[in-house]
Wavefront OBJ file of the C-alpha trace (Angstrom):
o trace
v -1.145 13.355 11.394
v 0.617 10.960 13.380
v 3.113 8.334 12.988
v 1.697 4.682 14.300
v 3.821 2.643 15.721
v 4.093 -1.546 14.995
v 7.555 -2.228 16.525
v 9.906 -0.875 19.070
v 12.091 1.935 16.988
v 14.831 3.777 19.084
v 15.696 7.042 16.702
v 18.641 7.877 18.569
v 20.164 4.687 17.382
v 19.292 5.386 13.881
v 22.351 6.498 11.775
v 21.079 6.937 8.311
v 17.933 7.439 6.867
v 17.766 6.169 3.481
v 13.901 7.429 1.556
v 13.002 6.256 -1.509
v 11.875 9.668 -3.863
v 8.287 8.625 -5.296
v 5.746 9.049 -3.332
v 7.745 9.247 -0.664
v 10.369 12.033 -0.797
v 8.063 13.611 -3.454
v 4.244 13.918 -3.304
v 1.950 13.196 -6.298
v -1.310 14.593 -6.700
v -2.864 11.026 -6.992
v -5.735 11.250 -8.922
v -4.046 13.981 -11.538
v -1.667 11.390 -12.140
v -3.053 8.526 -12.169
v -6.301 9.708 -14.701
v -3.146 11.304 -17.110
v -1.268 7.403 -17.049
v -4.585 5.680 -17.511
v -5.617 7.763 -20.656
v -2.196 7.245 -21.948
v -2.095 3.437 -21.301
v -5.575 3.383 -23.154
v -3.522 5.109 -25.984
v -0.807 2.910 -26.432
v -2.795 -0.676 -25.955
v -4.365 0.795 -29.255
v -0.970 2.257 -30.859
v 0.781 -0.408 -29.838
v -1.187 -3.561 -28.829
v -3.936 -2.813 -31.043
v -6.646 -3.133 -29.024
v -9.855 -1.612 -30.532
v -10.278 2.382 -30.428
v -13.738 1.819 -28.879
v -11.737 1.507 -24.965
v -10.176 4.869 -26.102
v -14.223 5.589 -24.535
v -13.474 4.165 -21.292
v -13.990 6.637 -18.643
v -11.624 7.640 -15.409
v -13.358 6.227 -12.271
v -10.464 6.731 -9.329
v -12.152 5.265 -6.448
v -12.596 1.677 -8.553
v -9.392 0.203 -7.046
v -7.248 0.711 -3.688
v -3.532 -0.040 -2.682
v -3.667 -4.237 -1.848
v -5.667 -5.359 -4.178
v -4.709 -8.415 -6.288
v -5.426 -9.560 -9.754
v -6.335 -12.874 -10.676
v -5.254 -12.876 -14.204
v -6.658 -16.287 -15.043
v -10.098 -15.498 -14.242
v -10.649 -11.925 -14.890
v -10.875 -11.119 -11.129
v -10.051 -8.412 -8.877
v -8.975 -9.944 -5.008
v -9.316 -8.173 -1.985
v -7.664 -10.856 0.447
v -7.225 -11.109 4.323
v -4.204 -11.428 5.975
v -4.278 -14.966 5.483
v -4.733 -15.093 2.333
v -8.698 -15.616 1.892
v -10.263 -13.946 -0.519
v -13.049 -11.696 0.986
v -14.279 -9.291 -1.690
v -13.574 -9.547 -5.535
v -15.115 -7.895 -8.761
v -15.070 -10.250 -12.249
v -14.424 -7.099 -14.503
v -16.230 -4.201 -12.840
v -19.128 -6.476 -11.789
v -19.013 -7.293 -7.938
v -18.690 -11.080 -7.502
v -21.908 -12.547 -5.265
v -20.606 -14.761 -1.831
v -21.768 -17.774 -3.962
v -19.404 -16.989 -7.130
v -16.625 -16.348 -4.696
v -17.017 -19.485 -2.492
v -16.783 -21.618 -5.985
v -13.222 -20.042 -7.122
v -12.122 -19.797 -3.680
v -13.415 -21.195 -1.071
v -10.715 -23.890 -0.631
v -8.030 -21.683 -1.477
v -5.069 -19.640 -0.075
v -4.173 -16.766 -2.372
v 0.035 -17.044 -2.818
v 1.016 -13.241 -3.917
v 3.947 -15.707 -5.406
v 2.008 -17.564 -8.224
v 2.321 -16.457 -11.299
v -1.535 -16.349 -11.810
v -1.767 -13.411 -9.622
v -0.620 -9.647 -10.149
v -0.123 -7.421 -6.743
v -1.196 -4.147 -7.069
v 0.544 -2.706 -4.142
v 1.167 1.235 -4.469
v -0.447 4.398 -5.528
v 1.223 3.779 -9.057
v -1.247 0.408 -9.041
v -4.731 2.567 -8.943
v -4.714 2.848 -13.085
v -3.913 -0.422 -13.760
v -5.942 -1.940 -11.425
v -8.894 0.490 -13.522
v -7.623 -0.669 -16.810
v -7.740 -4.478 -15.790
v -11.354 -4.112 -14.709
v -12.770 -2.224 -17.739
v -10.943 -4.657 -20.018
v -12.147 -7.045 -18.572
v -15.707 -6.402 -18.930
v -15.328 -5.092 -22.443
v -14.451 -8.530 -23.464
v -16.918 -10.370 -21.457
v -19.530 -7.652 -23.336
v -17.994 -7.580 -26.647
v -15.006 -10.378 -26.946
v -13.030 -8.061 -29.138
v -9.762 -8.910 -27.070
v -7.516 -11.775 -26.089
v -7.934 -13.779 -22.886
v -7.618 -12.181 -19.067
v -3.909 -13.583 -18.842
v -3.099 -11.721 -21.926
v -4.889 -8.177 -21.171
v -3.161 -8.665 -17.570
v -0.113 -8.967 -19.074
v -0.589 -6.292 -21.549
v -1.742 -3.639 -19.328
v 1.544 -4.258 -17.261
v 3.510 -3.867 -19.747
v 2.123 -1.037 -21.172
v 2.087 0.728 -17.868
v 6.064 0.108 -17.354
v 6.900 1.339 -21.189
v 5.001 4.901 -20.550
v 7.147 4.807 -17.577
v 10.545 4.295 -19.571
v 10.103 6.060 -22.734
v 9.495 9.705 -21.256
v 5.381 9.529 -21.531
v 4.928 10.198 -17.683
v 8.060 11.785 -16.893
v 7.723 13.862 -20.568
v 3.883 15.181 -18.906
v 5.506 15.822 -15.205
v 7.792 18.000 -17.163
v 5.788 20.254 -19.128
v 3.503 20.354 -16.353
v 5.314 20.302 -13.041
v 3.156 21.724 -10.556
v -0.434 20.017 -12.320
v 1.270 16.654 -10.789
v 3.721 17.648 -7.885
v 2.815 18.938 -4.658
v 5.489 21.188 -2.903
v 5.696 21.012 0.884
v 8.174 23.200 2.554
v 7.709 21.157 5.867
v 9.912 18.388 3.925
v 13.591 20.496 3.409
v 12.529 21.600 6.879
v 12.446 17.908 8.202
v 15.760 16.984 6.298
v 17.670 19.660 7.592
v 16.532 19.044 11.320
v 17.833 15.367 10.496
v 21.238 16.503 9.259
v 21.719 18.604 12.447
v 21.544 15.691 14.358
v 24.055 13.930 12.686
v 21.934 11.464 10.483
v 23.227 10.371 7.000
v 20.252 11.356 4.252
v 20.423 8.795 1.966
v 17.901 8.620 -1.557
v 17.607 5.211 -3.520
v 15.299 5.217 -5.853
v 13.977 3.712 -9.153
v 13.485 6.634 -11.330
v 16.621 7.486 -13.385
v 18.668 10.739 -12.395
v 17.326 13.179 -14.820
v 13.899 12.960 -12.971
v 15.385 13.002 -10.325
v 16.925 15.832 -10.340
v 13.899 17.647 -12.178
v 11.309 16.531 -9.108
v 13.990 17.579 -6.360
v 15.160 20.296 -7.990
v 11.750 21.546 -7.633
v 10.537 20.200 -4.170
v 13.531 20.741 -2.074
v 15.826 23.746 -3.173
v 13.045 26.521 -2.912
v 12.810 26.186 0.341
v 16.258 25.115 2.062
v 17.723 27.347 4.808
v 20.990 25.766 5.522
v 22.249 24.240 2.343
v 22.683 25.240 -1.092
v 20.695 22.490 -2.940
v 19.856 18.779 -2.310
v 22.679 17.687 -4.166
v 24.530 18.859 -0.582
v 21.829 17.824 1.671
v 22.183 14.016 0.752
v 25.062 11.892 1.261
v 24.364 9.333 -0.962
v 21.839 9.442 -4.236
v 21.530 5.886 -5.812
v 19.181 6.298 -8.975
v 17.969 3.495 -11.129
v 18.115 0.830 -8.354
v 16.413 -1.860 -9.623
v 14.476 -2.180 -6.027
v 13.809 -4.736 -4.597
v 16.929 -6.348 -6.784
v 18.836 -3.632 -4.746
v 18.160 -5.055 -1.814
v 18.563 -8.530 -3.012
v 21.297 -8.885 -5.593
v 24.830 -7.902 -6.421
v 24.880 -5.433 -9.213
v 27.521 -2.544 -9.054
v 27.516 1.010 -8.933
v 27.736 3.274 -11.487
v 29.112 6.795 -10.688
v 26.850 9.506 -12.024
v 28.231 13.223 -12.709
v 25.586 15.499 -11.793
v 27.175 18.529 -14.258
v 26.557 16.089 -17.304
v 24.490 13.049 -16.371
v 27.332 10.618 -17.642
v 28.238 7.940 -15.994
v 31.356 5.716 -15.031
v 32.517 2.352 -14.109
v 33.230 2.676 -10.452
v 34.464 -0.420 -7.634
v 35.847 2.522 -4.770
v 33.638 3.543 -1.804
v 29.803 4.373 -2.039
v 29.698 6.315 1.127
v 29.250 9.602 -0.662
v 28.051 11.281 -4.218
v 25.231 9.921 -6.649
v 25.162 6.693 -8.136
v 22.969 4.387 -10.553
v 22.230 0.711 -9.809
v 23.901 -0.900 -7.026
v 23.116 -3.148 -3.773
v 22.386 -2.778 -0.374
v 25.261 -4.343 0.988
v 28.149 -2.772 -0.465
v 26.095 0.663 0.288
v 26.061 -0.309 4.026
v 29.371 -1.476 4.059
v 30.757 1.700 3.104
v 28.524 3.523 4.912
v 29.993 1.121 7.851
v 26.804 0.580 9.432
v 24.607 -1.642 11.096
v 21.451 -2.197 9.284
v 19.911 -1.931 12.777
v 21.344 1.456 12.443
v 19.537 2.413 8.825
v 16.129 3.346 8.563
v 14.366 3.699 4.987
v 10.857 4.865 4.761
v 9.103 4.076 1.498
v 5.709 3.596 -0.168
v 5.913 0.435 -1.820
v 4.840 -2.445 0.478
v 6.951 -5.365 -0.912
v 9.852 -3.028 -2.940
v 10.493 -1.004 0.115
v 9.081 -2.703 3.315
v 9.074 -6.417 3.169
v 11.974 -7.411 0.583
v 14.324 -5.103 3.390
v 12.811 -7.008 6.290
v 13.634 -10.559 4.479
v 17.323 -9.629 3.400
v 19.226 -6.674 5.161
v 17.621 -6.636 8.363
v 16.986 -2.546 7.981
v 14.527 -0.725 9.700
v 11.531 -0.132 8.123
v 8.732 3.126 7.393
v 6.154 2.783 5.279
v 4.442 6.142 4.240
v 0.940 5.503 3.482
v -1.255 8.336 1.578
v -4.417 6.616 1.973
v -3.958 6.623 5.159
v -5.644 10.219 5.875
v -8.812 9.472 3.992
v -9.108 5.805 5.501
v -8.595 7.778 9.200
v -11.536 10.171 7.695
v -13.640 7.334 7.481
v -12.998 5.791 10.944
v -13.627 9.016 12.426
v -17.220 9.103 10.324
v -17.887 5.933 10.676
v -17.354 5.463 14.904
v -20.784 6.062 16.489
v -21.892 3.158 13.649
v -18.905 1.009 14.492
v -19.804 1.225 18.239
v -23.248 -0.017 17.547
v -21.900 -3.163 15.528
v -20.281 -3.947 18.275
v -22.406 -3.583 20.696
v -24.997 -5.802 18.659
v -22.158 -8.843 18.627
v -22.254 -8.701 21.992
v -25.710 -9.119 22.335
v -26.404 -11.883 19.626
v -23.608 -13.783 21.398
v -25.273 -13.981 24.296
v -28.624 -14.843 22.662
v -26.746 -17.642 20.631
v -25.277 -18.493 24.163
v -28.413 -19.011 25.758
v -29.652 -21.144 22.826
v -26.469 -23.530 23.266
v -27.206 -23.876 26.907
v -30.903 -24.688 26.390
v -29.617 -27.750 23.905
v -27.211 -28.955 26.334
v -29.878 -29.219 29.020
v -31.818 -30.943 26.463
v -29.782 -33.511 25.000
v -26.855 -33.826 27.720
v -29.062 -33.696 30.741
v -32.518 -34.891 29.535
v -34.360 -31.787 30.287
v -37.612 -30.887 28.744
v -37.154 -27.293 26.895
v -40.014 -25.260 25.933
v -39.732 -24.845 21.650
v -41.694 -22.123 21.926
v -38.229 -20.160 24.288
v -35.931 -21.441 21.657
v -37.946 -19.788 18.600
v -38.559 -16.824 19.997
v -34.356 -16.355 20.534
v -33.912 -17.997 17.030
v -36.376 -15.141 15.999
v -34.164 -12.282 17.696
v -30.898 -13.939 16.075
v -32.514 -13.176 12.830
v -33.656 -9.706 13.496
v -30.608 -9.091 14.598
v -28.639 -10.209 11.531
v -31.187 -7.950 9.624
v -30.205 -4.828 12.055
v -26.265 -5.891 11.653
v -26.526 -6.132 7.805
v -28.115 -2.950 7.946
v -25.567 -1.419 10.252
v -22.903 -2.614 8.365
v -24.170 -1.156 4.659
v -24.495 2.307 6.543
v -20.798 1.641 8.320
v -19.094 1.195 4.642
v -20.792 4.269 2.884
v -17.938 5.777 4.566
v -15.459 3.827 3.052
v -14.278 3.192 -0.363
v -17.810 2.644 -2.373
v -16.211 -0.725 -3.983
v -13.706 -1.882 -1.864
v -14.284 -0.492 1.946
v -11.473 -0.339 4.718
v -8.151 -0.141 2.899
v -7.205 -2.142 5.950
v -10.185 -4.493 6.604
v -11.428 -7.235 4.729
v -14.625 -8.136 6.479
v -14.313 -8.291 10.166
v -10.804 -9.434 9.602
v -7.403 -7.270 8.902
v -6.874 -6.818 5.099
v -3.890 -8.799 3.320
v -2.115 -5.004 2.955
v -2.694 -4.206 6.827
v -1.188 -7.662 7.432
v 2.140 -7.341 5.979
v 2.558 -3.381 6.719
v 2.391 -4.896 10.997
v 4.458 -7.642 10.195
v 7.212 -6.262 8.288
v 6.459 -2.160 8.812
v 8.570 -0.782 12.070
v 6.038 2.829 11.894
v 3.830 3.909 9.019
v 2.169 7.091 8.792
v 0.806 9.181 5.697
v 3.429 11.573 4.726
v 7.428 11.724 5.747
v 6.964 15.402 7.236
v 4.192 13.331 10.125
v 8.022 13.275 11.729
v 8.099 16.628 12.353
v 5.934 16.237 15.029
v 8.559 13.535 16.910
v 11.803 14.592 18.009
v 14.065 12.330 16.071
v 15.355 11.137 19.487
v 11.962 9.461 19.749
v 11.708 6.202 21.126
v 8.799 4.961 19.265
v 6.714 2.143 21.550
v 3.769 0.338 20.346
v 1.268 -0.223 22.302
v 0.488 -3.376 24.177
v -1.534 -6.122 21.835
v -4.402 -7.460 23.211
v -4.631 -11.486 22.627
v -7.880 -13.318 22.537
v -6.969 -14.939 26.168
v -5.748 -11.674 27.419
v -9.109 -10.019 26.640
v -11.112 -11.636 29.237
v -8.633 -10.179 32.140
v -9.268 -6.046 30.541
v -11.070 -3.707 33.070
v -13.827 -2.895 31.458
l 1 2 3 4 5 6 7 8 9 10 11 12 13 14 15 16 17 18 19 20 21 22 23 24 25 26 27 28 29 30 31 32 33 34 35 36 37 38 39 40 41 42 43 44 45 46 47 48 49 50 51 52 53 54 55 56 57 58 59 60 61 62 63 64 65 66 67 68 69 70 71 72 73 74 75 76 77 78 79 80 81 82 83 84 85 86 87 88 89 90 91 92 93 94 95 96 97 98 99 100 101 102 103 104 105 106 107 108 109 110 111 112 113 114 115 116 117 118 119 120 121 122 123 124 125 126 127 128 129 130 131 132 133 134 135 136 137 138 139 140 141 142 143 144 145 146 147 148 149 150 151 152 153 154 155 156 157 158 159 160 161 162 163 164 165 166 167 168 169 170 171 172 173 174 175 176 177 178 179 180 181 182 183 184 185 186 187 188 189 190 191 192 193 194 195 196 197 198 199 200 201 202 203 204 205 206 207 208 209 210 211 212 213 214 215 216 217 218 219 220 221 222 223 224 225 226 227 228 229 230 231 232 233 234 235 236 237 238 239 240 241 242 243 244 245 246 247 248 249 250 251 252 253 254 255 256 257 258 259 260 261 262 263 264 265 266 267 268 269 270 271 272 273 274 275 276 277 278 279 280 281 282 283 284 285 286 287 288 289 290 291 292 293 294 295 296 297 298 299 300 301 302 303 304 305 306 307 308 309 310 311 312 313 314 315 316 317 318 319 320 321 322 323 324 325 326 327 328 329 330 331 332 333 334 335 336 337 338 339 340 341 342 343 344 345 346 347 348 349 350 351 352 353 354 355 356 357 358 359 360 361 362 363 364 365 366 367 368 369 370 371 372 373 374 375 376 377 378 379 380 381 382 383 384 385 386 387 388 389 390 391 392 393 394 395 396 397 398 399 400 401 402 403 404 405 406 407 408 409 410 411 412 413 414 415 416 417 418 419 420 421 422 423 424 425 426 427 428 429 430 431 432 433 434 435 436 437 438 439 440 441 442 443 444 445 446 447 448 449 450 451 452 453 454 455 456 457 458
């Protein structure tokens, strides 16, 4: 696959790559994953929350939420926004919300991803939560055996972060290594060809160094040529970063020794070894760089893209697995999309022709035959039938609940909006570099505005 391009990105400027490890560095097998942390989420909101046993009965459905979605944890409700903030498709529970329902929550409103009432859900680690939220959410609707949607929201949440601290996840990676982690040897292969041009390989990551080292340990040293393990390869490891906090506050670094795992007090230079916690700044200080001259690629939309954009002025990758299956659907879904379009064009100028007939009629006095204006009121409306039609075949292709992870009706989704704004590339996976020389100058191409359009040669 290829890597898309949003801003001008000159590689041969780029001094350090920094990469967060989750889903970045390291591959997941989705689905695996996520089904194994919804079962045991499920699990502990009985153990620990004690919710009934009956949702131990709730069954895995993967394709039920998407990357961008946001949770209105007041209501109960499941947002898919626009880039501006409207909402444009949303589930109460796991029971799709009818136009009318939305327009009386929403129509006057602008969806702030800042308000406490709402919950992003903005990475693949999302999909099982966003599940959970849904099914809860309907069980109590059905049933009323649980506390209100504010309460399950923030349940869930938590629930989801403790299986990630006390060693329920990373205990089941473990055991089970390969079930969950996908080895590419195109990855050491695009680190090394980095390090021979000079590039600094930096990680910083969330996870703590003991996964760390168990995920790299087993996607990077089988397959190195030039260097022994990835302890060498990188220059800089920074576990436990607290992102975005890394990228926003102050904290200091802890020096980690990789024989033992212990770790020290530790105000000298950052430049080299492995580290826990942190910031940003001291990091590039030491590193004496520009943070034009840094690039990190990560998953997380807001942890890794935007909050890096908003403080340290980095450049900015965001690797996208979705990506592939959305492109899948595009590809399907073309000869359909042409159509659509195509049929817009037409009832425009049908809808055109009606305007013009009313302006001769009440502007210029001129008699117009009611008979001309049904009969192109008649082929607006059998038009809108063949649209609505077109448009029900066009999304089979999609998600079955949501659609285009990057659509939201006719207009770009919230997600697509900030990955242009604050995303210098995107592409699915970290090894799509291989296929650029990392001297590339990456160019976008030329956006088309609305004025602009009527000057194309068609």
């Amino acid at each position: 696959m290829k890597v898309y391009v949003n801003r001008i990105l000159n590689l041969k400027k780029i001094k350090a790559l920094g990469f967060d490890m989750d889903y970045t560095l390291v591959r997941y097998h989705t689905r695996t994953f996520e089904e194994f942390t919804y079962n045991a989420v499920k699990e502990k909101l009985v153990s620990v929350k004690k919710y009934p046993a009956e949702i131990l009965k709730f069954t895995f459905h993967y394709d039920r939420a998407i990357q961008g979605l946001v949770i209105d944890k007041k209501r109960g409700n499941i947002l898919k926004l626009s880039r501006f903030g409207k909402v444009k498709h949303a589930f109460h529970g796991n029971k799709r919300m009818e136009f009318s329902e939305m327009q009386k929550d929403y129509q006057s409103k602008v969806i702030d991803l800042g308000d406490n009432e709402v919950q992003s859900l903005d990475t693949n680690f999302s999909i099982a939560n966003g599940i959970l939220f849904g099914e809860l959410v309907s069980f109590k609707d059905e049933k009323g055996h649980l506390p209100d949607y504010e309460t399950i929201a923030a349940d869930v949440k938590e629930i989801i972060d403790l299986v990630h601290r006390d060693g329920t996840l990373k205990g089941e990676v473990k055991k089970n290594i390969a079930k969950y982690i996908v080895q590419d040897p195109e990855l050491p292969r695009l680190l090394e060809r980095y390090k021979s041009y000079d590039k600094k390989l930096i990680i910083i990551t969330n996870s703590d160094f003991t996964y760390t080292k168990l995920l790299m340990d087993y996607t990077i040293n089988p397959f190195l040529k030039e260097y022994k393990n990835w302890q060498e390869l990188f220059d800089v490891v920074v576990t436990l970063s607290m992102k975005p906090r890394f990228f926003i506050e102050r904290a200091p670094f802890l020096k980690i020794d990789p024989a033992t795992g212990l770790m020290s007090n530790y105000d000298q230079s950052v430049a080299t070894g492995i580290y826990q916690g942190g910031n940003s700044t001291k990091l590039q200080k030491d590193l004496d760089l520009e943070g034009e001259e840094i690039l990190y690629l990560g998953d997380h939309i807001y942890g890794d893209v935007v909050s890096i954009k908003k403080t340290c002025n980095w450049r900015t990758a965001l690797v996208l697995e979705p990506l592939a299956e959305e492109l899948e659907g595009l590809k399907k879904a073309h000869q359909i999309g042409n159509e659509l379009t195509g049929l817009m064009i037409e009832k425009e100028k049908i809808e055109q022709q009606i305007n013009h007939m009313y302006t001769l009629e009440h502007e210029q006095g001129k008699n117009v035959e009611k008979a001309q204006i049904n009969l192109l009121y008649q082929k607006v409306e059998d038009m809108n039938q063949t649209l609505s039609e077109k448009v029900v075949q066009y999304q089979t292709h999609f998600n079955p609940h949501w659609g285009e992870l990057m659509r939201a009706g006719m207009e770009e989704s919230r997600f697509a909006g900030q990955m242009e704004k604050y995303a210098c590339i995107y592409m699915e996976k970290i090894t799509d570099l291989l296929k650029c020389s990392p001297r590339t100058y990456f160019r976008p191409a030329k956006r088309i505005l609305p004025h602009e359009r009527d000057f194309l040669i068609s």
